[in-house]
C-alpha atoms as one frame of an Amber mdcrd trajectory, in Angstrom:
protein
   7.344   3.720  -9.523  10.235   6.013  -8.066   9.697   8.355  -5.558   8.948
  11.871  -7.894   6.943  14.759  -7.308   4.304  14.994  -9.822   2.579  18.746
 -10.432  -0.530  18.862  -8.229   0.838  21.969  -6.350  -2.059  23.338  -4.653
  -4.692  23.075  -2.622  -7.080  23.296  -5.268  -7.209  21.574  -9.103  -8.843
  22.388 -11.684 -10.904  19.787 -13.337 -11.356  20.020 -17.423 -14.266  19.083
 -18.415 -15.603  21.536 -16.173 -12.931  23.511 -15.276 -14.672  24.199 -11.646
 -12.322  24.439  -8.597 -12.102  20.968  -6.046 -10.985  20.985  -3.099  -8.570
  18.256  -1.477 -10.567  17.078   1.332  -9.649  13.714   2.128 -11.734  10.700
   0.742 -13.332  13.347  -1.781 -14.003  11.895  -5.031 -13.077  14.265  -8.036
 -12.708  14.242 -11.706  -9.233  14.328 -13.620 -10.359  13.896 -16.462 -13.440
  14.409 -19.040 -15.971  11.540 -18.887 -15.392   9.105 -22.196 -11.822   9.872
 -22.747 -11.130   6.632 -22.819 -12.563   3.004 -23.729 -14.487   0.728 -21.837
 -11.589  -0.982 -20.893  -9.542   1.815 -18.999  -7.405   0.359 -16.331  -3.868
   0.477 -14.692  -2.795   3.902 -13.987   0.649   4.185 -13.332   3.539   7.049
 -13.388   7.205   6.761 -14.967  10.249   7.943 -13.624   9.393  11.777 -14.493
   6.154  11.615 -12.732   4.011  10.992 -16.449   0.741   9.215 -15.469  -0.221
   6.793 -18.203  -3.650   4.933 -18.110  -3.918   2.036 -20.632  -7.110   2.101
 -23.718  -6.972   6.064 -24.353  -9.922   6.850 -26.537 -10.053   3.086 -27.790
  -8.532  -0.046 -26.797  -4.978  -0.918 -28.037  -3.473   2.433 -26.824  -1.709
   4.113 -24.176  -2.449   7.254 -23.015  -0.144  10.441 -21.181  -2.677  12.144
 -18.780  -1.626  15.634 -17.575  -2.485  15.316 -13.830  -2.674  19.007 -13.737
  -5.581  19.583 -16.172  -6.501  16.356 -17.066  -5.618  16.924 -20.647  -4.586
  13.610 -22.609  -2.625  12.033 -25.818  -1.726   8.657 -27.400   1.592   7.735
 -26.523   1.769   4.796 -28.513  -0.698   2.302 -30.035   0.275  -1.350 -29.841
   0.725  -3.809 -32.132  -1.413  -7.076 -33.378  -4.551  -6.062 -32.473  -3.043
  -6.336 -28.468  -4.753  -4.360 -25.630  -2.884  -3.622 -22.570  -4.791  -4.583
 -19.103  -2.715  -1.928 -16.884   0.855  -0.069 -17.088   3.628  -1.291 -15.053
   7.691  -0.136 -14.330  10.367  -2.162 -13.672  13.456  -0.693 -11.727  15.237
   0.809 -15.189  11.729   2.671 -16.373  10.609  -0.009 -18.689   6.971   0.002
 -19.406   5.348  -3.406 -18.945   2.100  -4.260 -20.552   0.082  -7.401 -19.704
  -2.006  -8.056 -23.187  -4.668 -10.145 -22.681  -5.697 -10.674 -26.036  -2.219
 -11.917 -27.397  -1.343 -13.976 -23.932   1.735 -12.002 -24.254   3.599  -9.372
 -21.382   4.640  -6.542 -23.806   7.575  -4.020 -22.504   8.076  -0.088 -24.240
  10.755   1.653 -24.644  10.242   4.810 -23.117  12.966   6.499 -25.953  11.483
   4.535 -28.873   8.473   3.772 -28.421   9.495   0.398 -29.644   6.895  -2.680
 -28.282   8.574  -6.031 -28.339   6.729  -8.925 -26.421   8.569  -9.810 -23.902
   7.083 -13.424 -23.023   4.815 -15.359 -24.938   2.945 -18.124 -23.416   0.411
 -20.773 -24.603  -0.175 -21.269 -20.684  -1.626 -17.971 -19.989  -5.365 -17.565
 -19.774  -5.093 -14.093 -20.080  -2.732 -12.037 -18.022  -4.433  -9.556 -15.913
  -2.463  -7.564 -13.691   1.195  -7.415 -12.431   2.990  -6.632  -9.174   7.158
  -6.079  -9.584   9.332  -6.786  -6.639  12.088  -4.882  -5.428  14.565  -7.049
  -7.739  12.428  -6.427 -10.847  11.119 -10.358 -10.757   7.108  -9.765 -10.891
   3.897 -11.792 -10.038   1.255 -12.157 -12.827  -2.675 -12.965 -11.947  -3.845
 -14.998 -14.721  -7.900 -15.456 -15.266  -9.803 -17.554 -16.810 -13.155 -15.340
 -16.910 -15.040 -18.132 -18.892 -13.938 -20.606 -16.243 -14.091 -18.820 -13.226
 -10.901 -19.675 -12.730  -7.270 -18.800 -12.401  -3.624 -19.084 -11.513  -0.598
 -16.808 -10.765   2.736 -16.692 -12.485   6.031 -15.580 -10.987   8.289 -14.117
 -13.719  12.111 -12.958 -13.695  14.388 -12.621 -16.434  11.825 -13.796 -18.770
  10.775 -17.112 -17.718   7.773 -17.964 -15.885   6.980 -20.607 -13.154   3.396
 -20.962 -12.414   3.349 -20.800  -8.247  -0.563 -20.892  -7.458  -3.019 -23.017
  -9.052  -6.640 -23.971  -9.364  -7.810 -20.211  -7.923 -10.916 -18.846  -8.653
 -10.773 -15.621 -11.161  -7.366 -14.132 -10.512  -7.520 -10.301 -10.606  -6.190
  -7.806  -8.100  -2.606  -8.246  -7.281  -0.254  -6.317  -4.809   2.773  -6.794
  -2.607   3.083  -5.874   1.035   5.970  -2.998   1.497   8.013  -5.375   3.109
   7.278  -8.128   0.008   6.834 -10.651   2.455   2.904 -11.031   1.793   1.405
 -11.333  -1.777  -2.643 -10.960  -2.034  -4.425 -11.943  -4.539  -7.992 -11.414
  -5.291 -10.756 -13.542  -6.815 -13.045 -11.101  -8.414 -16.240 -13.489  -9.053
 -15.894 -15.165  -6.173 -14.767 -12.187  -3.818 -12.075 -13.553  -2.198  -9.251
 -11.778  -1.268  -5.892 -14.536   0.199  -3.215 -14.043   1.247   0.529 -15.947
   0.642   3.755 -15.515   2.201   6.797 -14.864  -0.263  10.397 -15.694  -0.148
  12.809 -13.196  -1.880  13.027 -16.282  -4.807   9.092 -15.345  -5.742   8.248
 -18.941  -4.117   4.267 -18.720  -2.218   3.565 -20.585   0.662   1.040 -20.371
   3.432  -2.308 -19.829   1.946  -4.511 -17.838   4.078  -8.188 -16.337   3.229
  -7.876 -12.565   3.844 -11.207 -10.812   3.279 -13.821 -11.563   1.463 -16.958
  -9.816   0.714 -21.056 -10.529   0.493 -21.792  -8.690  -2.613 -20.201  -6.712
  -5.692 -16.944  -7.165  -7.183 -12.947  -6.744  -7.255 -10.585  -5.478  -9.384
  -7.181  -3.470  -8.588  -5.316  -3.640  -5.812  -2.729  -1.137  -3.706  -0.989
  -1.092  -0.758  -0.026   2.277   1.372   3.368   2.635   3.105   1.599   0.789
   6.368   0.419  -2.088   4.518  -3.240  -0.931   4.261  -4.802  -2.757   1.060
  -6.872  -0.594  -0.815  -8.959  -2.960  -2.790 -11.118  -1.624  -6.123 -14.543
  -2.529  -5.237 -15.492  -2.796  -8.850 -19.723  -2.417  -9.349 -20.149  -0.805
  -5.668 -18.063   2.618  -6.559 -15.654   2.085  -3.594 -12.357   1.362  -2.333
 -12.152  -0.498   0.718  -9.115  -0.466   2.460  -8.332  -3.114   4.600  -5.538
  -3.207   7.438  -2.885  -5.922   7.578  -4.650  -7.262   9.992  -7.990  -7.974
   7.772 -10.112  -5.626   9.549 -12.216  -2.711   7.405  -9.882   0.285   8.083
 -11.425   2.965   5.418 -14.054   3.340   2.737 -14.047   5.591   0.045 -17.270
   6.664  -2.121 -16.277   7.315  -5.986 -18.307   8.700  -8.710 -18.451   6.120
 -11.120 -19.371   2.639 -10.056 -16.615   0.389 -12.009 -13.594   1.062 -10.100
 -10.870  -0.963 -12.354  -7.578   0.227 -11.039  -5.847   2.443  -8.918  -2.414
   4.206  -8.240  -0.792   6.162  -5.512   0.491   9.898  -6.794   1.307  13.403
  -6.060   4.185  15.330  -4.432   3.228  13.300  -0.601   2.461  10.213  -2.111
  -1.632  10.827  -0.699  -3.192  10.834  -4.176  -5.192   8.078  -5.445  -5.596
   8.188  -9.259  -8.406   5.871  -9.951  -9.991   4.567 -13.658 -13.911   3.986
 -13.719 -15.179   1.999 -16.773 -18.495   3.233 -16.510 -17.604   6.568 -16.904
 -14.549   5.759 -19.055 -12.609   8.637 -17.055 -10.107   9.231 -14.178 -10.992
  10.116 -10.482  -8.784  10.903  -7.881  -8.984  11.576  -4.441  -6.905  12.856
  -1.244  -6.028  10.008   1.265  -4.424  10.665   4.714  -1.095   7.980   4.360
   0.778   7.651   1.393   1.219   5.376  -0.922   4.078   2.282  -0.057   6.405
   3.884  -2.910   6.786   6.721  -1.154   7.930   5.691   1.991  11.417   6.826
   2.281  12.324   3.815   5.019  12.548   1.684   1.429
């Protein structure tokens, strides 16, 4: 995601299922959108280059949806093929929309103009691809679960081939880069580890290293803030914990809903958090005080 101002101008936002006035405080948990706007399966927010959001199973599974982030308004922007459903929206460098589809064991790109979906890898290795993290050169890691197993591996993929580069995981969810793309972490939703790898600019892991990992509840999406902080979808708990590079608990947030699937950085300062509950089968966001890693203008 470029660095674009998106239209949440003011202090206050109106909500519209209720249409009731929020304020921004910081780590305040407030609705975007109605409740049920989407499917039990809403996950991956993510903005294009014109500051769109776009949130993945809009009123059923199979679509995309175009939120307006300034009433919380919606649309289908295109329903996908082959009985595919997306798992979370993703950009590479040009503004292609990326689409892991679980159900085909495919990664499916849009074209933004079009509308055209094309898969752009097939293959009969996947377990199901889950979530994806891009790098700088538009090469991108791919967390690849095996629910049924409890298992899982990761892919990295560039210029449409894929080299499997961790193996024999536990359920591979959560994905994210460090801002300098010199850590990957990877979560293990069932078993509620979070680990850590170092990468070389060739997408090659090394150094295996147990992060975090937690007592109780679950994981889901992943996101890091321009100082590395890890904010980590605490999915059954209705939290984000965000954890510093160092490991250590640096912030919690309390959401509405309880299944926190996904989460993106927004707004004009990069200090929004757009976040999808699949118990409510809505959007939340909330003010945080550092933005997100996209919008750091060091990059």
């Amino acid at each position: 995601m470029k660095k674009i101002p998106l239209l949440l101008a003011t202090v206050f936002v109106t909500v519209t299922a209720t249409a009731q006035k929020v304020t921004d405080d910081f780590n305040q948990a407030n609705d975007l959108t109605a409740e049920n706007m989407f499917s039990k399966n809403i996950e991956g927010p993510n903005f294009d280059r014109a500051g769109n959001l776009y949130v993945v199973n809009f009123e059923k599974d199979g679509t995309i949806g175009k939120i307006n982030t300034r009433n919380g308004s919606g649309k289908i922007f295109v329903t996908l093929p082959d009985s595919s459903i997306g798992n979370g929206v993703h950009f590479d460098s040009k503004g292609t929309m990326y689409l892991p589809d679980f159900v085909g064991h495919n990664i499916l790109t849009v074209d933004m103009r079009t509308k055209k979906v094309s898969v752009y890898l097939h293959n009969d290795a996947f377990n199901q691809p889950n979530d994806l993290c891009f790098m700088k050169n538009d090469g991108f890691f791919a967390s690849d679960p095996n629910w049924k197993e409890n298992t899982g591996q990761v892919w990295f993929i560039k210029d449409g081939k894929a080299t499997l580069v961790a193996k024999d995981m536990g359920t591979t969810n959560g994905i994210e880069l460090s801002p300098d793309e010199r850590t990957l972490y990877v979560n293990e939703g069932t078993q509620r580890r979070i680990w850590k790898f170092r990468v070389d600019n060739k997408g090659n892991l090394s150094h295996k290293e147990l992060f975090y990992e937690f007592e109780d509840g679950g994981m889901d999406g992943m996101k890091c803030d321009k100082n590395g902080n890890l904010y980590v979808c605490r999915w059954g708990t209705g939290q984000i914990v965000v954890l510093a590079p160092t490991g250590r608990i640096f912030n919690t947030i309390n959401l509405r809903g309880k299944q926190c699937s996904n989460l993106v950085f927004g707004g004009p300062d990069g200090q929004t958090i757009y976040v999808t509950l699949q118990d409510r089968k809505c959007v939340e966001w909330v003010r945080v005080a550092i933005p997100g890693k996209k919008f750091d203008k060091r990059q």
